[in-house]
Backbone as ProteinMPNN parsed JSONL, in Angstrom:
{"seq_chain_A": "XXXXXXXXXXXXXXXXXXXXXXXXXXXXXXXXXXXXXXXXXXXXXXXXXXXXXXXXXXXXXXXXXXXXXXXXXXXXXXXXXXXXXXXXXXXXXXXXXXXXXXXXXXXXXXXXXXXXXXXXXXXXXXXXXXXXXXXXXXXXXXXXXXXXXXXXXXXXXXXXXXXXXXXXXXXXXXXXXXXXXXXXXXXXXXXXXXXXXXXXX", "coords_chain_A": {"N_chain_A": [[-137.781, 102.803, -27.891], [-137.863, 104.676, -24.167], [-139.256, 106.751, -23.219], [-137.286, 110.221, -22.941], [-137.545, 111.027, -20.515], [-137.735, 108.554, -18.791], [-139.952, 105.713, -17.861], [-143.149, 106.746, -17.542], [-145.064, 105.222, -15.132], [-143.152, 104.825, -13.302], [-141.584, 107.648, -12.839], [-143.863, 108.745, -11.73], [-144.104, 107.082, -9.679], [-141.849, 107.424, -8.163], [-142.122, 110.149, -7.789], [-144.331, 110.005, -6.109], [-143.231, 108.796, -3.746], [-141.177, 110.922, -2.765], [-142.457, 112.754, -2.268], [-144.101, 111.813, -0.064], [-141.82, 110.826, 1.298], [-140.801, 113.422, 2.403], [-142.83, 115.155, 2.594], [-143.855, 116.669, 1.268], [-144.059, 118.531, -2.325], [-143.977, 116.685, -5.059], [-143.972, 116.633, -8.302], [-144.683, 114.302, -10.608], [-143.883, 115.173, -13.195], [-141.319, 115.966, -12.309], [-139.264, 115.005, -12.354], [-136.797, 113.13, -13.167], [-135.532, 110.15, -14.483], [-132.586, 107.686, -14.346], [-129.457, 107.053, -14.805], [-128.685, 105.596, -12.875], [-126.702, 107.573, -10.332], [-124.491, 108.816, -11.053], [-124.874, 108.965, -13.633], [-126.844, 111.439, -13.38], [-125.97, 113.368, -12.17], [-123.744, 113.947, -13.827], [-124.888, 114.853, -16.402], [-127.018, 117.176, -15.405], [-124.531, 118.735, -14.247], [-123.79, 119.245, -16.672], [-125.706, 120.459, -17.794], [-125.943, 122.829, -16.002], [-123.56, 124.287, -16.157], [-120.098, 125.691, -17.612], [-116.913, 124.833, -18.888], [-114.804, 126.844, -17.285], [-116.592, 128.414, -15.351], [-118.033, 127.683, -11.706], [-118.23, 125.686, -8.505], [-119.463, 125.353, -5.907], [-118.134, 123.654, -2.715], [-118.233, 121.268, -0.156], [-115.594, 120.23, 1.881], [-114.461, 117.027, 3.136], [-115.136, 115.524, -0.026], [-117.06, 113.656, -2.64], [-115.388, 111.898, -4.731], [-115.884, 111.098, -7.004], [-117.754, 113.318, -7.975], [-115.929, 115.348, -8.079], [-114.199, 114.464, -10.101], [-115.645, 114.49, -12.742], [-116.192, 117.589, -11.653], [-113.091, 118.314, -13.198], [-113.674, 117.113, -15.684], [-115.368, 118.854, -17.125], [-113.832, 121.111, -17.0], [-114.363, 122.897, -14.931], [-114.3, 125.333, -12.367], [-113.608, 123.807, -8.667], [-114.772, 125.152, -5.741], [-113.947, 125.288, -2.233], [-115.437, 124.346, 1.052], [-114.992, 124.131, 4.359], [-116.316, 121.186, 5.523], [-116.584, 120.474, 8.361], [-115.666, 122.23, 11.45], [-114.417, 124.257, 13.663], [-115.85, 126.29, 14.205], [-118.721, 125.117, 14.022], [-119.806, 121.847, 13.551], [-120.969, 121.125, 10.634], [-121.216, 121.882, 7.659], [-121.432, 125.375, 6.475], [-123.492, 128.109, 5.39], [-122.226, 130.603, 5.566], [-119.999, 130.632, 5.398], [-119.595, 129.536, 2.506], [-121.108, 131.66, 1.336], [-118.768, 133.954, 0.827], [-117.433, 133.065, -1.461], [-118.895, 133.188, -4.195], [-119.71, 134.253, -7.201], [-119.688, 135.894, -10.163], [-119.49, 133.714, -11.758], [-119.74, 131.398, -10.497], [-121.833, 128.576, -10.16], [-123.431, 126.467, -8.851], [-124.429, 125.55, -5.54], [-122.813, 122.247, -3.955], [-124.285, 119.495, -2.603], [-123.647, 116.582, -0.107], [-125.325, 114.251, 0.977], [-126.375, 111.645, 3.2], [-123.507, 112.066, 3.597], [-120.69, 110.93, 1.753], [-117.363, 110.498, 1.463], [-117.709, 110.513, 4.298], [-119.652, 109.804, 6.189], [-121.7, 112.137, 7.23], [-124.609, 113.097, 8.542], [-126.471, 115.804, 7.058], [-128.496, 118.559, 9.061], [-131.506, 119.051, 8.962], [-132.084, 121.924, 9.094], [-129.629, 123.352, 8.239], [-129.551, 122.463, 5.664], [-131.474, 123.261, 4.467], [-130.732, 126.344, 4.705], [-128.556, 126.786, 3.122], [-129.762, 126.174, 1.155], [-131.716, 128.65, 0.918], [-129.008, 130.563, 0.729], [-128.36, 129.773, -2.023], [-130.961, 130.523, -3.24], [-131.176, 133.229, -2.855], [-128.691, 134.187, -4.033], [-129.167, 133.38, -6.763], [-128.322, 131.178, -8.09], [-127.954, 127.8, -8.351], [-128.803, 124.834, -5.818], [-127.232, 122.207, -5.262], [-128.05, 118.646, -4.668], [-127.062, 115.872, -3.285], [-128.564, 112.954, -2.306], [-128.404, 109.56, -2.466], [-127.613, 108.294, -0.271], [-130.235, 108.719, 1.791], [-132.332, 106.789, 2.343], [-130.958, 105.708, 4.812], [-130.624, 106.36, 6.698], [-131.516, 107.475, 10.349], [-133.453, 108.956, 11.254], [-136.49, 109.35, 11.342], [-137.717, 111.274, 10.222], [-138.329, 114.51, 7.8], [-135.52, 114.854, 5.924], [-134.866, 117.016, 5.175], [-136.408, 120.572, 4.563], [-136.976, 121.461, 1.866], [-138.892, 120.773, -0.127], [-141.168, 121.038, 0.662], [-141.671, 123.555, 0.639], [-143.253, 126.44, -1.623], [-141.68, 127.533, -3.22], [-139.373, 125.826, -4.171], [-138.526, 124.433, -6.879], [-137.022, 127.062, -7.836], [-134.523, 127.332, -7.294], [-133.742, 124.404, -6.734], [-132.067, 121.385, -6.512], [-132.307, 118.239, -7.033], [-130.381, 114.722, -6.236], [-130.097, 111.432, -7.104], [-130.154, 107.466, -5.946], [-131.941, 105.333, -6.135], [-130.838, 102.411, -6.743], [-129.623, 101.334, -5.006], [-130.271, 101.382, -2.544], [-132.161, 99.39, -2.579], [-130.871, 97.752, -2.838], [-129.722, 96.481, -5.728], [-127.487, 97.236, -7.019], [-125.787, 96.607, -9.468], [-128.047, 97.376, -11.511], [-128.34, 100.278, -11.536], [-129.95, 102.45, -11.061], [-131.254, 106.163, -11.26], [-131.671, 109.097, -10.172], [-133.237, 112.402, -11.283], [-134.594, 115.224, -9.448], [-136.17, 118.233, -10.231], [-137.297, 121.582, -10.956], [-139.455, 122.046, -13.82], [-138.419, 123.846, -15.615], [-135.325, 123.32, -15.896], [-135.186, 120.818, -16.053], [-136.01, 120.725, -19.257], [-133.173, 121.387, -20.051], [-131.781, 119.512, -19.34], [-133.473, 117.547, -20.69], [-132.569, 118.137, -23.616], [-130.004, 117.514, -23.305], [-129.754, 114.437, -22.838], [-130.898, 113.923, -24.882]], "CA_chain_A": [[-137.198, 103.643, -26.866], [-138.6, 104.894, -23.543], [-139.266, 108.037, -22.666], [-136.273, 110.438, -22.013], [-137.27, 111.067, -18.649], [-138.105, 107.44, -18.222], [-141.328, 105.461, -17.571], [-144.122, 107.804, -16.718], [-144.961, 104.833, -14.031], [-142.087, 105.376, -12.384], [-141.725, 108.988, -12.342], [-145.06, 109.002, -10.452], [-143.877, 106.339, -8.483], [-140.649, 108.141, -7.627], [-142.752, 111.451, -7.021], [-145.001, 109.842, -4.724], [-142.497, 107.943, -2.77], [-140.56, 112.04, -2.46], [-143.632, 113.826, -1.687], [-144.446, 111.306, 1.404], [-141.179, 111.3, 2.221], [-140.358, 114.528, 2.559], [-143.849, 116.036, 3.039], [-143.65, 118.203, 0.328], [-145.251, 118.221, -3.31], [-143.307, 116.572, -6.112], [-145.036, 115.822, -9.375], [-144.08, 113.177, -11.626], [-143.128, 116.435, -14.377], [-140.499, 117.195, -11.453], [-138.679, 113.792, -12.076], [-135.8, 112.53, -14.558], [-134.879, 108.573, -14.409], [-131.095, 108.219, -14.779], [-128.764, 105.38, -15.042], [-127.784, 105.695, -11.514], [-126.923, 108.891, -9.631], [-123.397, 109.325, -11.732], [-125.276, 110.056, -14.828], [-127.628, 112.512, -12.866], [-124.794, 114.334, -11.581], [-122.744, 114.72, -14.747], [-125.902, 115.887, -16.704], [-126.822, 118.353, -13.677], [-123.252, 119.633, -14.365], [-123.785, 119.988, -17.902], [-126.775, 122.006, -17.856], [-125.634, 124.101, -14.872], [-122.389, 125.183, -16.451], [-119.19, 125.016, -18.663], [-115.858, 124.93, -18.566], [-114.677, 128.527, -16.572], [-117.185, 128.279, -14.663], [-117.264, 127.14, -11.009], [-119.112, 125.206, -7.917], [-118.913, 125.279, -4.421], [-117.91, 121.799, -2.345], [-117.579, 121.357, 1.44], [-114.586, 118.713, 2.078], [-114.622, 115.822, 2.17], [-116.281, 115.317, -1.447], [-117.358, 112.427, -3.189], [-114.585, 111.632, -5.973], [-116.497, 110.923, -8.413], [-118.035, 114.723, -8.372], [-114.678, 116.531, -8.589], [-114.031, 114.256, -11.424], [-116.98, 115.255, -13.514], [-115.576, 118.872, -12.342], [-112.363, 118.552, -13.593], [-113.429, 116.85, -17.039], [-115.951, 119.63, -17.732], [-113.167, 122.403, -17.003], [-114.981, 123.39, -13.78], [-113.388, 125.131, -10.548], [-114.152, 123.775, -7.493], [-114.304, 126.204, -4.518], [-114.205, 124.432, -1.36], [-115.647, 125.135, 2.444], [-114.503, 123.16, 5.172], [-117.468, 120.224, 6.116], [-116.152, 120.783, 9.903], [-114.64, 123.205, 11.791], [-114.01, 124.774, 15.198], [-117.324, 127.181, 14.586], [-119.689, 124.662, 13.748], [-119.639, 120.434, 13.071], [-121.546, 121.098, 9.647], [-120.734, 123.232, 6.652], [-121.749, 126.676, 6.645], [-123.738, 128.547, 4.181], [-121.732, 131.945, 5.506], [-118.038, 130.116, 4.542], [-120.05, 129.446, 0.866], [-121.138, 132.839, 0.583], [-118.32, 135.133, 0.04], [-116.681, 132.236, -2.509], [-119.759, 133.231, -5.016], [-118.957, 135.437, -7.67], [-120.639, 136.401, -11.422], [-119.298, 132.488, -12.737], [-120.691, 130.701, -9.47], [-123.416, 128.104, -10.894], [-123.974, 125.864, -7.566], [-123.428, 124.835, -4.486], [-122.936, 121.081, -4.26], [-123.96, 118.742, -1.041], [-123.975, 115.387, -0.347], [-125.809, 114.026, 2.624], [-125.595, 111.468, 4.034], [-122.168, 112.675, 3.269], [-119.699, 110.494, 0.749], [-117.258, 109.888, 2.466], [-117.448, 110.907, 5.487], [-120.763, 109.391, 6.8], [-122.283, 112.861, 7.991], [-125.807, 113.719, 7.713], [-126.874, 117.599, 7.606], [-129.606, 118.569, 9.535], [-132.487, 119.841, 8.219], [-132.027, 123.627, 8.85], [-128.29, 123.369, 7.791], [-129.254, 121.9, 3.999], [-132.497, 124.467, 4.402], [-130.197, 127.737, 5.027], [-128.028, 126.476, 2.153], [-131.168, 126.876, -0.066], [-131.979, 130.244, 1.231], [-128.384, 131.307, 0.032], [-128.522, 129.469, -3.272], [-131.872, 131.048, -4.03], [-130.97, 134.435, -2.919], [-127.911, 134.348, -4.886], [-129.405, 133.034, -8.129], [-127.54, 130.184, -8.575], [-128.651, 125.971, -8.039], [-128.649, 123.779, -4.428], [-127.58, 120.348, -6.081], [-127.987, 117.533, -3.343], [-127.099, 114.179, -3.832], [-129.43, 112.201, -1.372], [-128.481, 108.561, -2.45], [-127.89, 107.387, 1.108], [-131.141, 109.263, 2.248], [-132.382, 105.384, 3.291], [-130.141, 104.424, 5.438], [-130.525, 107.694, 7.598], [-131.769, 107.021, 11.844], [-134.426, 109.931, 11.595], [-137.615, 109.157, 10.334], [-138.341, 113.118, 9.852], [-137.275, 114.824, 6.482], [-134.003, 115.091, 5.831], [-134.651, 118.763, 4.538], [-138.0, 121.057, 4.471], [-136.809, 121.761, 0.601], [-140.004, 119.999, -1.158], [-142.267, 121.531, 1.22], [-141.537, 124.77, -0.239], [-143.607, 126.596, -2.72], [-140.469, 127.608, -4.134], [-138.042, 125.087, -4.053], [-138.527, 124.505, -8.219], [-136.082, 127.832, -8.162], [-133.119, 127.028, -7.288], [-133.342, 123.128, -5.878], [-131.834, 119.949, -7.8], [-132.383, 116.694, -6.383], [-130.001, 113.714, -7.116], [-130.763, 109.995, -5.982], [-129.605, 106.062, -6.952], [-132.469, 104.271, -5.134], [-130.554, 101.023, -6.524], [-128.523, 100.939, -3.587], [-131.563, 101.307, -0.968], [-132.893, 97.975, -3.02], [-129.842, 96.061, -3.376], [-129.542, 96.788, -6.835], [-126.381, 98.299, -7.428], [-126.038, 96.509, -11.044], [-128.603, 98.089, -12.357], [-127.652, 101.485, -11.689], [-131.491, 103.103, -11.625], [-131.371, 106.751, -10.15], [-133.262, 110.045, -10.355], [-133.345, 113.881, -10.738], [-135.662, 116.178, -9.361], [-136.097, 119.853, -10.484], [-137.959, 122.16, -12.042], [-139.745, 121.505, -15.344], [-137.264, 124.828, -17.111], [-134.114, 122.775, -15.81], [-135.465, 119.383, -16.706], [-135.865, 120.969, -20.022], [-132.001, 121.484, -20.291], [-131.852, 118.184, -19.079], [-133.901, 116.454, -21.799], [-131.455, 118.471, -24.675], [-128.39, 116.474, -23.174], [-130.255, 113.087, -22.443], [-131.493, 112.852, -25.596]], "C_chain_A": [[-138.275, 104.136, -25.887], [-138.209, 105.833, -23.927], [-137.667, 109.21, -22.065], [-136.046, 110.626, -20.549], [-138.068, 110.076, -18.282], [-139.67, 107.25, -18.675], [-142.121, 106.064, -17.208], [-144.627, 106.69, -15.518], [-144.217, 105.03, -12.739], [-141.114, 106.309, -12.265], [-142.667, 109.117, -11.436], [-144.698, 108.132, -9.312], [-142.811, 106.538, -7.26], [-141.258, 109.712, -7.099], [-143.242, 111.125, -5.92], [-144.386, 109.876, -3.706], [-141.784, 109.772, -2.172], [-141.277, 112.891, -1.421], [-143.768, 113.042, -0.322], [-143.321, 111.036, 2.215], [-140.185, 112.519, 2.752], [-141.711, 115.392, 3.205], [-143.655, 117.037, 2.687], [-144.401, 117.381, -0.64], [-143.894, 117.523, -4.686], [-144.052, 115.83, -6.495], [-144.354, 114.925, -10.128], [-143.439, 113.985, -12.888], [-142.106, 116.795, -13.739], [-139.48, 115.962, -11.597], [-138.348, 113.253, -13.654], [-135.432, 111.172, -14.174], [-134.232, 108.912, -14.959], [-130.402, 106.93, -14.804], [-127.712, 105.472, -13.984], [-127.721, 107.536, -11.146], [-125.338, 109.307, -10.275], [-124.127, 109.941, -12.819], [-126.386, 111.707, -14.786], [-126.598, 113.503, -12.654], [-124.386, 115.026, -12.559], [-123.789, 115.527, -15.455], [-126.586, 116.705, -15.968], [-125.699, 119.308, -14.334], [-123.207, 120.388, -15.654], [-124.535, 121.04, -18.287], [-126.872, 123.207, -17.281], [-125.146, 124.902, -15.931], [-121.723, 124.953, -17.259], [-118.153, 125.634, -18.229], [-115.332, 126.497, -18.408], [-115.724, 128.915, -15.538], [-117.286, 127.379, -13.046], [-118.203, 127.036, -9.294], [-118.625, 125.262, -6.419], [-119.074, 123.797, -3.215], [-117.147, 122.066, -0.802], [-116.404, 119.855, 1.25], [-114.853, 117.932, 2.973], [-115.474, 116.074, 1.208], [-115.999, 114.272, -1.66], [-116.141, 112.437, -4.455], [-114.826, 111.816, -6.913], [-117.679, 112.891, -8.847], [-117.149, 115.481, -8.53], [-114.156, 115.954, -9.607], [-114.49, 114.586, -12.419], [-116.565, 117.131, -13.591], [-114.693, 119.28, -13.248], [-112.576, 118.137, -15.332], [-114.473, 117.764, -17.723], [-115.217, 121.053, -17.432], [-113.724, 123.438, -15.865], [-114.594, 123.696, -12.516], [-114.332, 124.521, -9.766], [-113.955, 124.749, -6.54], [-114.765, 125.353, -3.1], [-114.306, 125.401, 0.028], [-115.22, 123.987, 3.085], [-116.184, 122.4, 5.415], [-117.835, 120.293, 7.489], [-115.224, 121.606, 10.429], [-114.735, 123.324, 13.355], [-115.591, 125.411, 15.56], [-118.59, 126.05, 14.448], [-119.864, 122.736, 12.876], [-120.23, 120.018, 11.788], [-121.415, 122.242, 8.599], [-120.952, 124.253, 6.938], [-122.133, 127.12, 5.39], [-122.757, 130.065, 4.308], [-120.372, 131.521, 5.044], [-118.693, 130.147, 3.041], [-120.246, 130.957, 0.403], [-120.424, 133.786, 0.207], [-117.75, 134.455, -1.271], [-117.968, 132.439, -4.107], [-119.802, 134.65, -5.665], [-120.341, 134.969, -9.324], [-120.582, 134.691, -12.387], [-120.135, 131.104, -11.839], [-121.941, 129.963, -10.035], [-124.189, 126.826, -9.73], [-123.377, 125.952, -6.43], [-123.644, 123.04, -4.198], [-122.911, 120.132, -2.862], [-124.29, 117.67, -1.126], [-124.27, 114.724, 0.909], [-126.99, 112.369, 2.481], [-124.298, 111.602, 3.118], [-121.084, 110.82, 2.96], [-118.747, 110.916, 0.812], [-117.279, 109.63, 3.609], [-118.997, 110.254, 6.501], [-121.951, 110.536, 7.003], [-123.564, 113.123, 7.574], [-126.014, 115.198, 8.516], [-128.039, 117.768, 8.098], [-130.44, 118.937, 8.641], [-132.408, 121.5, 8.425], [-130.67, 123.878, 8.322], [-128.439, 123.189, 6.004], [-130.708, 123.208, 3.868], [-131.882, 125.774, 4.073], [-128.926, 127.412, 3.704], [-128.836, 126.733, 0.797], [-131.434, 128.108, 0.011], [-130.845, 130.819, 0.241], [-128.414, 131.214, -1.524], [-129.51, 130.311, -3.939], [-131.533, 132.776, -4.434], [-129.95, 135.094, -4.153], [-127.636, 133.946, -6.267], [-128.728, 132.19, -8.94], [-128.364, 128.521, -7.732], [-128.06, 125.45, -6.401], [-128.526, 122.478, -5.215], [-126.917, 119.933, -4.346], [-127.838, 116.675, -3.94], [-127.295, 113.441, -2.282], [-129.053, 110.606, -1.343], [-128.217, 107.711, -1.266], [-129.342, 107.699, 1.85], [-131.988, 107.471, 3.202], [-132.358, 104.763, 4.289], [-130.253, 105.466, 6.924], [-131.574, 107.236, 9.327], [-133.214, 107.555, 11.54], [-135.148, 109.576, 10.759], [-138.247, 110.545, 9.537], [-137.505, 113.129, 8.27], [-136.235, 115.062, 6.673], [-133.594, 116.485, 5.259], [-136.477, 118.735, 4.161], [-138.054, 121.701, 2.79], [-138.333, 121.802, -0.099], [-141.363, 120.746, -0.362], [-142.777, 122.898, 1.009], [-142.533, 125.184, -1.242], [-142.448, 126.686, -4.045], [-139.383, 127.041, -4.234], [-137.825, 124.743, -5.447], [-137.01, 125.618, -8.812], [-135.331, 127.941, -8.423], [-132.744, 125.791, -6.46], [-133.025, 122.186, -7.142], [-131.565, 118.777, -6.994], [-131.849, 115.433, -6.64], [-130.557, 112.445, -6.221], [-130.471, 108.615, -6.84], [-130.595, 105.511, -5.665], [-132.164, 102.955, -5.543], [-129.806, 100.418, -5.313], [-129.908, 100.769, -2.734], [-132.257, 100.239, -0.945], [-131.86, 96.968, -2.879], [-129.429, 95.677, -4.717], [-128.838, 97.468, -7.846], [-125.615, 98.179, -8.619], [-126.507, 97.083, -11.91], [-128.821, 99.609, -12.382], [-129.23, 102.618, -12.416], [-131.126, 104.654, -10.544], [-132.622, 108.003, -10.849], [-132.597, 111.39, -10.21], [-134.359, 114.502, -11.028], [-135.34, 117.464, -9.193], [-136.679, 120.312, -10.803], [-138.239, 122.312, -13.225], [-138.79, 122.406, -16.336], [-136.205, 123.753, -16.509], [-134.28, 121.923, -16.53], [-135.713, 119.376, -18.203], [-134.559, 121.02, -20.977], [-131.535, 120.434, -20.36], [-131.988, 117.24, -20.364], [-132.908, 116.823, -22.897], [-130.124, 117.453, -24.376], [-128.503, 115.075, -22.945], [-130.428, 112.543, -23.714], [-130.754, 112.248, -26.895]], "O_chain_A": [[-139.44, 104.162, -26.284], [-137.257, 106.07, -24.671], [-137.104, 109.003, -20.99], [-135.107, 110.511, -19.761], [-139.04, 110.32, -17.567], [-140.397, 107.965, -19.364], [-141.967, 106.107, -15.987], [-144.652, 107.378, -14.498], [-144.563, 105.292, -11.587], [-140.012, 106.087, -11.761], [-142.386, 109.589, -10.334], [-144.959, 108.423, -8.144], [-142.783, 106.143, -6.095], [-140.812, 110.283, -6.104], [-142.905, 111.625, -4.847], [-144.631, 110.644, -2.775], [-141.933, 109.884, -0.956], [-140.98, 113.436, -0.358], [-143.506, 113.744, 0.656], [-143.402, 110.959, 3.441], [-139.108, 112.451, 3.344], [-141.596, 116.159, 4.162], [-143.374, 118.084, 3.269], [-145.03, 116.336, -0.474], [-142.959, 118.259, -5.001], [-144.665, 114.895, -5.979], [-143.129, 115.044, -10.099], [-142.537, 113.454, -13.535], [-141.591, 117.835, -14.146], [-138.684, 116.005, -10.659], [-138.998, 113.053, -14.681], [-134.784, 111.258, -13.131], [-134.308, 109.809, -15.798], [-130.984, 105.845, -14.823], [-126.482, 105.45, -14.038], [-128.448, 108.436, -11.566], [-124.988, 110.393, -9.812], [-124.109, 111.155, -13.022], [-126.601, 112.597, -15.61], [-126.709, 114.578, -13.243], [-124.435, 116.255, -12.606], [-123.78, 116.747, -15.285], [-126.658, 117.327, -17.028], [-125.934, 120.408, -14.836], [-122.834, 121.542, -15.867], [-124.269, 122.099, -18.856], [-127.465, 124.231, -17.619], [-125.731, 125.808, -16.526], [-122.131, 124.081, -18.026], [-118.131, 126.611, -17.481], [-115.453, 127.282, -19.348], [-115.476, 129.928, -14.883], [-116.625, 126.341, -13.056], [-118.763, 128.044, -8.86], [-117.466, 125.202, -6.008], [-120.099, 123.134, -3.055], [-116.138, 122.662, -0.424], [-116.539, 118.809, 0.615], [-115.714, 118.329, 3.757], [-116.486, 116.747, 1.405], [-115.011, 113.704, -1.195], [-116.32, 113.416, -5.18], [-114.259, 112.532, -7.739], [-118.101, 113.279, -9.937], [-117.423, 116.486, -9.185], [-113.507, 116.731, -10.307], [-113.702, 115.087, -13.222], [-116.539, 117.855, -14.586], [-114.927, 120.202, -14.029], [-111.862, 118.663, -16.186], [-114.582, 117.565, -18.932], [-115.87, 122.085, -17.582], [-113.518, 124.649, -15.942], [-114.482, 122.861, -11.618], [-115.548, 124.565, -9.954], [-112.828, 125.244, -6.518], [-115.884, 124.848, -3.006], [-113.775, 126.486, 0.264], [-115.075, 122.926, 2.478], [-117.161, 123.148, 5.465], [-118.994, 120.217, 7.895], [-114.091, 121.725, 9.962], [-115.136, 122.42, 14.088], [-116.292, 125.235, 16.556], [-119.598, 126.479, 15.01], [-120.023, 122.627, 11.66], [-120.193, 118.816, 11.529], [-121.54, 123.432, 8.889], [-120.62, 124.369, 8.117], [-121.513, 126.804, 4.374], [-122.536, 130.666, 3.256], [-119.742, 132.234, 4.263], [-118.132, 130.974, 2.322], [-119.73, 131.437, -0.606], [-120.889, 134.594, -0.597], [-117.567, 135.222, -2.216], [-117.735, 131.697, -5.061], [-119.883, 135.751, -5.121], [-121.296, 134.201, -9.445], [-121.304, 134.431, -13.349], [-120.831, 130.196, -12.292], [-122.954, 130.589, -10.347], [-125.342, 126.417, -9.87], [-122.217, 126.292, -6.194], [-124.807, 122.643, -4.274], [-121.911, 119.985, -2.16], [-125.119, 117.355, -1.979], [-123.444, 114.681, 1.82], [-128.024, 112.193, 1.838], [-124.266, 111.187, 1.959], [-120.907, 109.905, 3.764], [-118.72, 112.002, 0.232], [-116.891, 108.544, 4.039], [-119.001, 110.534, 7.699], [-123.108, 110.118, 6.977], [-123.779, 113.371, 6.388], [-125.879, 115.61, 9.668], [-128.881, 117.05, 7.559], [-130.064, 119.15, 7.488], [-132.875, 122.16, 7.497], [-130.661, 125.001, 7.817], [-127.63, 123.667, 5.208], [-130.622, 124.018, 2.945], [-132.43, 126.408, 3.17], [-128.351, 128.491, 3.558], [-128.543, 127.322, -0.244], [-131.362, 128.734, -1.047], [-131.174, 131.402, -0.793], [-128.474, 132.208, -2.248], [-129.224, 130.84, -5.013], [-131.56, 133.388, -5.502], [-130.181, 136.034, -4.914], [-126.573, 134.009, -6.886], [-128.532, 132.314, -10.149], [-129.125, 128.426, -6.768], [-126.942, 125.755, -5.986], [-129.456, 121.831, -5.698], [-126.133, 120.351, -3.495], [-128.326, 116.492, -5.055], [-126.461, 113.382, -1.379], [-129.314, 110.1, -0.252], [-128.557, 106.528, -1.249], [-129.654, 106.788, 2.617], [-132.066, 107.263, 4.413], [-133.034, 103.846, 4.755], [-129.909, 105.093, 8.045], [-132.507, 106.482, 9.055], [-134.145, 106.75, 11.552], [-134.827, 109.42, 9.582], [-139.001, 110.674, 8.572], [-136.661, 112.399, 7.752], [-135.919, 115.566, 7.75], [-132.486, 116.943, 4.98], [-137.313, 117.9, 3.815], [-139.04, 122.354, 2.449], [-138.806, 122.848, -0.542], [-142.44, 120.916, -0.934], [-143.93, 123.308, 1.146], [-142.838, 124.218, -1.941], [-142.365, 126.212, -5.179], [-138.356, 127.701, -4.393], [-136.602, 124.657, -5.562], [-136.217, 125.326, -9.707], [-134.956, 128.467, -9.471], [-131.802, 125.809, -5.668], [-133.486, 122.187, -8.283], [-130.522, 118.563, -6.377], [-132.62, 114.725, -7.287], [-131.164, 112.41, -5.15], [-130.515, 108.567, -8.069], [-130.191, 105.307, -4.52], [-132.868, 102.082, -5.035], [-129.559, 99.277, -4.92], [-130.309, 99.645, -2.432], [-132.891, 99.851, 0.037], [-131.943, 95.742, -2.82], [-128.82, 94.62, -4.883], [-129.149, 98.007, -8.908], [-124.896, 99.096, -9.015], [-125.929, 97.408, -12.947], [-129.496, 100.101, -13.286], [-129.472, 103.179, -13.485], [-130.81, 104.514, -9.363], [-133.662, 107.967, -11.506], [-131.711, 111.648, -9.395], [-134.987, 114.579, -12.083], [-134.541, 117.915, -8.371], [-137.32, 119.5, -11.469], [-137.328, 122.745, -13.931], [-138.419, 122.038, -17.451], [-136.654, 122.781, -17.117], [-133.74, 121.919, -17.636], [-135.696, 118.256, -18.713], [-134.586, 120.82, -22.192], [-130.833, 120.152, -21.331], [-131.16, 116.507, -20.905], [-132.254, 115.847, -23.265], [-129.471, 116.811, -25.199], [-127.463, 114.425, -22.842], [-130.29, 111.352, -23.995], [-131.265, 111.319, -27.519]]}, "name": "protein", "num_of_chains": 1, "seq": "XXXXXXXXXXXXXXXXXXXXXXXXXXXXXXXXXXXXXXXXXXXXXXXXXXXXXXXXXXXXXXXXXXXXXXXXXXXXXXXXXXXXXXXXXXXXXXXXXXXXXXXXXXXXXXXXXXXXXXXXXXXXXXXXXXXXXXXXXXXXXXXXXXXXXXXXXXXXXXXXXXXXXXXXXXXXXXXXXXXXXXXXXXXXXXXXXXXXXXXXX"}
């Protein structure tokens, strides 16, 4: 057997590749290999929370994450994705929906289905509230690739404190062509990734 959190090659190789493209610091201790970006997700979910408990989701969502809610007994609380005030979620629609059971907020960019990507101060000010309000930022990045802008796609990693309250999902088999083998990734902080290894292993 490997390693539960994978190859130590390629953890470092998956840190590097984060850190340069993001221009931030991620260590190879900040990085879980996954069997795609479904099994990142659901374990994510498991360690967050449990059933009564309950996440916050701009609409459109990805399917396959409100499934995972519903089979771990998990509300969803939903913000609109688009509106009249603003063509990108809102962390002020998320914040009054956050209450004492509240264990994330959940984004997916480039956005599943819907194509959209969030700017960088939009998925930034989403972290702010998450942190403030002592609960997780889960992202799921797996289109991150395919994206126009060569800039980061969020100043997250650049952070001293993004370890706090950031969770990083990712299936770089798609960005290869490799959507068989179902290779992905989460990055977090070594106490999460701790919670992590209990349900991995």
């Amino acid at each position: 057997y490997t390693d539960i959190f994978g190859i130590p090659a390629l953890r470092a190789a998956i840190a590097a590749h984060f850190s340069a493209d993001y221009g931030g610091r991620v260590a190879a201790e900040n990085v879980c290999v996954t069997a795609g970006c479904n099994q990142a997700f659901s374990a994510t979910l498991m360690a967050l929370g449990a059933a009564g408990d309950n996440v916050i989701v701009p609409v459109p969502y990805f399917f396959n994450h409100t499934m995972w809610f519903g089979m771990l007994g998990m509300e969803t609380r939903h913000i609109a994705a688009a509106g009249a005030a603003s063509p990108w979620p809102r962390p002020d629609d998320a914040a009054p929906l956050i209450d004492g059971r509240t264990k994330a907020i959940v984004l997916c960019s480039p956005n599943n289905p819907s194509g959209a990507i969030y700017p960088p101060d939009v998925i930034d000010a989403f972290f702010d509230l998450a942190k403030e309000r002592g609960i997780a930022l889960v992202i799921d990045e797996t289109y991150k690739d395919f994206r126009e802008d060569a800039g980061p796609p969020h100043h997250i990693f650049q952070r001293p404190d993004w370890q706090d309250a950031f969770i990083h999902l990712y299936s770089f088999s798609k960005a290869f062509s490799m959507t068989g083998y179902r290779v992905g990734s989460i990055i977090a902080g070594q106490r999460f990734l701790a919670e992590i290894e209990k349900i991995l292993d």
